[in-house]
MMTF fields as JSON, N, C-alpha, C and O atoms, coordinates in Angstrom:
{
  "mmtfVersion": "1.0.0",
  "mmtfProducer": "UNKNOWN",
  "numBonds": 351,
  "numAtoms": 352,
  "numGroups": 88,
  "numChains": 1,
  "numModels": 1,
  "chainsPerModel": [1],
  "groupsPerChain": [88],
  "chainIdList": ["A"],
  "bondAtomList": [4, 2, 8, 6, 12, 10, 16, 14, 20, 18, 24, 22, 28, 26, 32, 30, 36, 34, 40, 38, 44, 42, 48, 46, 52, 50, 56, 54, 60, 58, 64, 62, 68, 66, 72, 70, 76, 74, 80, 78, 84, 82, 88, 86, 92, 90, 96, 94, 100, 98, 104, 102, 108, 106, 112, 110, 116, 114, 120, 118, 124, 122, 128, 126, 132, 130, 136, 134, 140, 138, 144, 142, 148, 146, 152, 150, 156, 154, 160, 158, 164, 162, 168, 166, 172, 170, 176, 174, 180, 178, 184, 182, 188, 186, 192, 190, 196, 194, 200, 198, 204, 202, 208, 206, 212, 210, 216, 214, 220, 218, 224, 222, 228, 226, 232, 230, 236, 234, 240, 238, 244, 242, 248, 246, 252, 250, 256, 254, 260, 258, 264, 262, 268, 266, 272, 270, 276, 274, 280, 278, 284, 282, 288, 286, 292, 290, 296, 294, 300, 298, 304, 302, 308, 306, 312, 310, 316, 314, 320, 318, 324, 322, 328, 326, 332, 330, 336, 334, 340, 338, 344, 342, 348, 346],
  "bondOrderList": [1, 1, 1, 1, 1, 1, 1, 1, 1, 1, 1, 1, 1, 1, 1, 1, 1, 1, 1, 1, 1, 1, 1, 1, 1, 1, 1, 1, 1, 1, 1, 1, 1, 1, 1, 1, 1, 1, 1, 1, 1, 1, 1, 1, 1, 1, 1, 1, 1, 1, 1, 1, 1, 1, 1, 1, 1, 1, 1, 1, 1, 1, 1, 1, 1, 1, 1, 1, 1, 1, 1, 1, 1, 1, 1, 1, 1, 1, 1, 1, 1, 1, 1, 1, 1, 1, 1],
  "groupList": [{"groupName": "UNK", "atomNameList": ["N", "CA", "C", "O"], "elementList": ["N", "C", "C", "O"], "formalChargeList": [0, 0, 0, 0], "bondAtomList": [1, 0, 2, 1, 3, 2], "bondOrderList": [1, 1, 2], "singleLetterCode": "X", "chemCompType": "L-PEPTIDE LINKING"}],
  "groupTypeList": [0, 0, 0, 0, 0, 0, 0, 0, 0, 0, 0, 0, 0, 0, 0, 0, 0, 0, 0, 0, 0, 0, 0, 0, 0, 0, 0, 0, 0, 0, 0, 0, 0, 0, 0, 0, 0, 0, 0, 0, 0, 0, 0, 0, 0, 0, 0, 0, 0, 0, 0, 0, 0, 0, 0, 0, 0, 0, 0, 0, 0, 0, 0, 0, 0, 0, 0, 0, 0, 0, 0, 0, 0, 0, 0, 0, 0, 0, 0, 0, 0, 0, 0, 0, 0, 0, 0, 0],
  "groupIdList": [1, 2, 3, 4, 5, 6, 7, 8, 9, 10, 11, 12, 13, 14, 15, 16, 17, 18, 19, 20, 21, 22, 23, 24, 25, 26, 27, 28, 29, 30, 31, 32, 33, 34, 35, 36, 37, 38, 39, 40, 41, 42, 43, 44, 45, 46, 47, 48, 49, 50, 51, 52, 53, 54, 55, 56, 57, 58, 59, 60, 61, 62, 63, 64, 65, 66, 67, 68, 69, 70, 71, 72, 73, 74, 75, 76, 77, 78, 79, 80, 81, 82, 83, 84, 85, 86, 87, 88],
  "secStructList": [7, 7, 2, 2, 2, 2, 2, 2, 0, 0, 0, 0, 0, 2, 2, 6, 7, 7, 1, 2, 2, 2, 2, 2, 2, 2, 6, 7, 7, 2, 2, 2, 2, 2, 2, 2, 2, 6, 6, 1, 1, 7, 7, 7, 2, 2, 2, 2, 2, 2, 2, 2, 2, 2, 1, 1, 1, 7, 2, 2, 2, 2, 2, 2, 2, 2, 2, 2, 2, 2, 2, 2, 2, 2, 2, 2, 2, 6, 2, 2, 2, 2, 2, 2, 2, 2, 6, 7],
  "xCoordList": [0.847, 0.0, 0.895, 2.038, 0.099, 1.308, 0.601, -0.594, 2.115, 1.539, 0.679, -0.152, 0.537, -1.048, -2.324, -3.377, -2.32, -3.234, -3.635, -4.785, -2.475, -2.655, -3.149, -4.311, -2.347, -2.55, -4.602, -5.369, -4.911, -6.206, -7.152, -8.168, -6.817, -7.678, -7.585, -8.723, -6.431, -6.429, -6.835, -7.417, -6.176, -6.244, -7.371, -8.4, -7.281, -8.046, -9.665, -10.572, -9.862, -11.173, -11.903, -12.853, -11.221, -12.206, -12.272, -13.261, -11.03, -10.872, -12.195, -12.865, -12.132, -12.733, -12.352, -12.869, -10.886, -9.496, -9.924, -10.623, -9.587, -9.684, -8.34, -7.739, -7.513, -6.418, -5.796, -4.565, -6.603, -6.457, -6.221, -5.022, -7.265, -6.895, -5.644, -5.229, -5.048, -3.694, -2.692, -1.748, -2.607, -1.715, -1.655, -0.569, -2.415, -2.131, -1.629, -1.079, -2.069, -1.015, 0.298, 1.288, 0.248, 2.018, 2.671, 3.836, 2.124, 2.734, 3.212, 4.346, 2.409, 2.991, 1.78, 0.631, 2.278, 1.256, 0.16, 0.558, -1.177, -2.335, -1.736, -1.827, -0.963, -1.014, 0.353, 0.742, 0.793, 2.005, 0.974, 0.728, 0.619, -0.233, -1.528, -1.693, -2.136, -2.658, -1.81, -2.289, -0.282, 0.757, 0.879, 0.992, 0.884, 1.183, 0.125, 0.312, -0.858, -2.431, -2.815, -3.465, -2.565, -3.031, -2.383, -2.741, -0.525, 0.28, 1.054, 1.381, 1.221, 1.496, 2.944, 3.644, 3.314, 4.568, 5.093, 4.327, 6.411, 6.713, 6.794, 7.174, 6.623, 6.742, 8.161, 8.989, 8.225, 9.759, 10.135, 9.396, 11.359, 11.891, 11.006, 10.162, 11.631, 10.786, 9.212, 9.048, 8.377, 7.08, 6.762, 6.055, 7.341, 7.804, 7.853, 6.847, 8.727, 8.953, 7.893, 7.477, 7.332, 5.928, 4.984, 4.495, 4.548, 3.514, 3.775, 2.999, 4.848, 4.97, 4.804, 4.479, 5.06, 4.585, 3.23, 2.657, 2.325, 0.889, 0.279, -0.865, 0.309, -0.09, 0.729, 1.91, 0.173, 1.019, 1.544, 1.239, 2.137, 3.102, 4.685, 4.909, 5.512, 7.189, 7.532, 7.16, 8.516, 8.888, 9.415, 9.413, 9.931, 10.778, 9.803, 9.974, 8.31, 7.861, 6.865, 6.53, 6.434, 6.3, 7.199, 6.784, 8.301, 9.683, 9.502, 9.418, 9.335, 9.346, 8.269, 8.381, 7.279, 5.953, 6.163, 5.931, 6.868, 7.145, 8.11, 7.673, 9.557, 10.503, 9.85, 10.188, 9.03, 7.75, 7.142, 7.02, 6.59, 5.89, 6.928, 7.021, 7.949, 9.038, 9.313, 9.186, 9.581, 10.697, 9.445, 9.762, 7.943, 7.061, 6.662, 6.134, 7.307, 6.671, 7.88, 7.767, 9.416, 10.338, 10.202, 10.407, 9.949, 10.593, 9.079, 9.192, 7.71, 7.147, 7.643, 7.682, 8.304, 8.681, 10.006, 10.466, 10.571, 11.833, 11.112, 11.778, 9.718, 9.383, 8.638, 8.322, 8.588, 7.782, 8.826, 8.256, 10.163, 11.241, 11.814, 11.925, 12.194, 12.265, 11.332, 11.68, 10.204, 9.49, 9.321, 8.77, 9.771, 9.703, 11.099, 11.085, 11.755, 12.926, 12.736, 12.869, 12.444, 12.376, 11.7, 12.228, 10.44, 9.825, 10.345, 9.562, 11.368, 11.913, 13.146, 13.85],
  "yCoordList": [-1.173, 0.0, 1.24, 1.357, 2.149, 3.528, 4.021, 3.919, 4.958, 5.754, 6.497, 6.822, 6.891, 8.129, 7.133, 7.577, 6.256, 5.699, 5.313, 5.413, 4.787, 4.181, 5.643, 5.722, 6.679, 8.335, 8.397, 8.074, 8.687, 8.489, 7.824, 8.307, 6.365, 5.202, 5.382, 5.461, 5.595, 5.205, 6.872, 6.927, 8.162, 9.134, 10.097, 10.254, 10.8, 11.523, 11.019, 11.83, 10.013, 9.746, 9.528, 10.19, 8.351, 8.51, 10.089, 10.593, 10.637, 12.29, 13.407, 14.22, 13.047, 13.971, 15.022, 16.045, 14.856, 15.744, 15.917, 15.072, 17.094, 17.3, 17.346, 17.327, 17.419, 17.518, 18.729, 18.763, 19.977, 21.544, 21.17, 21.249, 20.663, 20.886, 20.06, 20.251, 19.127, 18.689, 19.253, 19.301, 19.902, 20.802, 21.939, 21.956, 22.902, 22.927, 23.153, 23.977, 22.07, 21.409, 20.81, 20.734, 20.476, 20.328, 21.22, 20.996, 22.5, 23.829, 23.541, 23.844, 23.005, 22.098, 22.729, 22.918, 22.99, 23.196, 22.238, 21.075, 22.4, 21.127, 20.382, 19.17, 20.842, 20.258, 18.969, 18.162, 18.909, 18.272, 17.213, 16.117, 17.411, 16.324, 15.443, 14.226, 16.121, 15.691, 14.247, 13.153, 14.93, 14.103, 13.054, 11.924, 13.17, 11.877, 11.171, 9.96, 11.548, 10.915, 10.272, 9.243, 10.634, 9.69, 8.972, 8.458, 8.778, 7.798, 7.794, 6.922, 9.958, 10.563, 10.844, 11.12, 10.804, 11.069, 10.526, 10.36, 10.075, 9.214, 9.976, 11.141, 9.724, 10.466, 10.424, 9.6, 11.967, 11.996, 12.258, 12.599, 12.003, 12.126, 13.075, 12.825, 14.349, 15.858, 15.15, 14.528, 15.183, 14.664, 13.55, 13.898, 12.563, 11.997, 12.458, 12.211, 13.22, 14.017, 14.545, 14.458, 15.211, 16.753, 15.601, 15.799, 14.333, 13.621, 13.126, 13.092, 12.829, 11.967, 13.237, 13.013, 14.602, 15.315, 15.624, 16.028, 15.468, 15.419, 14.083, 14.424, 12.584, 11.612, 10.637, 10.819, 9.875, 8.854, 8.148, 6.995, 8.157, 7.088, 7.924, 9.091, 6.938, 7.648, 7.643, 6.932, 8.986, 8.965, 7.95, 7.729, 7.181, 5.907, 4.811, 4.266, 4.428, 3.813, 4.884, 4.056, 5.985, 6.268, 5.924, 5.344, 6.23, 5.708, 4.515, 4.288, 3.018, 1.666, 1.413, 0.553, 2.197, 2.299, 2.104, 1.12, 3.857, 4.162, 2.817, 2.119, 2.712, 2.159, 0.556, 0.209, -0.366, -1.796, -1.413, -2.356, -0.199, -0.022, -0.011, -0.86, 1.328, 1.092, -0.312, -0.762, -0.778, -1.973, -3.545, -4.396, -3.241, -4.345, -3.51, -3.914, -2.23, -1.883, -2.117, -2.269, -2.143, -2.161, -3.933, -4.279, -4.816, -6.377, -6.69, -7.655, -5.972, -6.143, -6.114, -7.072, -4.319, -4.38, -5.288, -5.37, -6.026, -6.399, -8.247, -9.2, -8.239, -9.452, -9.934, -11.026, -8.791, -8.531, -8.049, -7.682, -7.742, -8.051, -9.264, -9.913, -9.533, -10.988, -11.763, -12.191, -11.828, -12.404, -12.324, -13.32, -10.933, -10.334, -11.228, -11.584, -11.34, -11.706, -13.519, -14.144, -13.929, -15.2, -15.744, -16.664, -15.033, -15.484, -14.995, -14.518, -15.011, -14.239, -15.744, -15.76],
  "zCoordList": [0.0, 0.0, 0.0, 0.444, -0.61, -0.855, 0.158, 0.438, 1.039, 2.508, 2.067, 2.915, 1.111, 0.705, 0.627, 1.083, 0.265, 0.779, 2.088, 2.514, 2.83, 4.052, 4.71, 5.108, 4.81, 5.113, 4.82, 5.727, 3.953, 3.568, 4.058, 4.557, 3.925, 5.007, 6.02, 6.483, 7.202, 8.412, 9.503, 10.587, 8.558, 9.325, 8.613, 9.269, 7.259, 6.936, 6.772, 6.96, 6.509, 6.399, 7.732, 8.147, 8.415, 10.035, 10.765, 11.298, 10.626, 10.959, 10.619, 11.255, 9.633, 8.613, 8.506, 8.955, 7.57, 7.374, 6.292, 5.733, 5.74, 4.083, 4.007, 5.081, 2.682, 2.474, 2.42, 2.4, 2.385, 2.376, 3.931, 4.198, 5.382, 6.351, 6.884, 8.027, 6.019, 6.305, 5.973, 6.762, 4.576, 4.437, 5.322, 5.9, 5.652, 6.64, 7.947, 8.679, 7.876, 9.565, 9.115, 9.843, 8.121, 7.807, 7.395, 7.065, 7.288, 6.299, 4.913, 4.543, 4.221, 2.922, 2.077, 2.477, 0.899, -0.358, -0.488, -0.561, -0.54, -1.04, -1.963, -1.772, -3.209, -4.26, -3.628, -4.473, -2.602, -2.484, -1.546, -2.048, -0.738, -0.129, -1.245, -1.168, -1.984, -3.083, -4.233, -4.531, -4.676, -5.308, -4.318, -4.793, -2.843, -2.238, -1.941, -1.814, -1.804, -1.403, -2.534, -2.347, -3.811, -4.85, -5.536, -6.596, -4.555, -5.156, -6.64, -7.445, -6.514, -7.576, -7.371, -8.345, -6.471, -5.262, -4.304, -3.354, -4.134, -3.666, -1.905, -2.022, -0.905, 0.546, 0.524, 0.134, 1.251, 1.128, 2.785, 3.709, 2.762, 4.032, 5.045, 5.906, 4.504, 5.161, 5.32, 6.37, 4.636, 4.177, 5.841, 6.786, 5.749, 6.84, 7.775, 8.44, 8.38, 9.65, 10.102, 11.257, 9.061, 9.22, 9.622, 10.734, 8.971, 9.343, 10.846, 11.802, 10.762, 12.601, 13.681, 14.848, 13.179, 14.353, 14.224, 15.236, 12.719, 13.103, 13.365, 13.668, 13.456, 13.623, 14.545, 14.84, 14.846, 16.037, 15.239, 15.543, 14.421, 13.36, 13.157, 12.836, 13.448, 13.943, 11.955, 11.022, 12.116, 10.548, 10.118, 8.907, 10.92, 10.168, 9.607, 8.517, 10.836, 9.882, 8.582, 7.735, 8.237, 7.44, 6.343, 5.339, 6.488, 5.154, 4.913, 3.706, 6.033, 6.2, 5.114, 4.24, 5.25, 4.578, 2.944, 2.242, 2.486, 1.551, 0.725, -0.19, 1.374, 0.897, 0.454, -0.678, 1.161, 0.956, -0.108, -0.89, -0.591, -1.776, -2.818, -3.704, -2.604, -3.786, -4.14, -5.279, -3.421, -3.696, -4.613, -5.445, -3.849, -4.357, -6.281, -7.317, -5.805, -7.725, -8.63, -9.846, -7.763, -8.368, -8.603, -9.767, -7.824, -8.176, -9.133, -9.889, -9.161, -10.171, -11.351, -12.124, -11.682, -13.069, -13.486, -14.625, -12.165, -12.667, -13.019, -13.422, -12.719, -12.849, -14.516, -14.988, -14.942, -16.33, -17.006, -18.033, -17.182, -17.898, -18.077, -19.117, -16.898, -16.937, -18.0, -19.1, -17.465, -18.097, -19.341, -19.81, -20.606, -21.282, -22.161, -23.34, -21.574, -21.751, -22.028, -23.08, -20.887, -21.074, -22.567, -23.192, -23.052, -24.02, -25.163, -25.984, -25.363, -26.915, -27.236, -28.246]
}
């Protein structure tokens, strides 16, 4: 799951956060919480930090979060080359 989603499911929706009222509280542009909420943007370090001082989740696992998604989209595409490969 991308942290903008998990972000979405677990805090803004039971909340009833809009993403204007998260930005915010993170002092961050809408349009930057928007790029990460719809998995347009990868969470970045900073991004990280600002969330663990608004939510009970420590920045590291926000990153832990992030870095499980990278890595399940990265061994996807490395699984459909492969595969790409194999059939030639």
């Amino acid at each position: 799951m991308h942290p903008g989603e998990y972000l979405s499911e677990v805090y803004l929706e039971p909340l009833g956060m809009t993403q204007s009222d998260l930005a915010k509280r993170l002092q961050v542009d809408k349009s930057s919480v928007s790029r990460v909420i719809s998995g347009k943007a990868d969470l970045s370090a900073e991004m990280a930090v600002r969330l663990s001082n608004v939510f009970d989740l420590s920045a590291e696992a926000w990153m832990e979060m992030q870095a499980t998604h990278s890595l399940m989209l990265a061994r996807k595409s490395f699984a459909v080359v492969k595969l790409f490969r194999t059939q030639r």
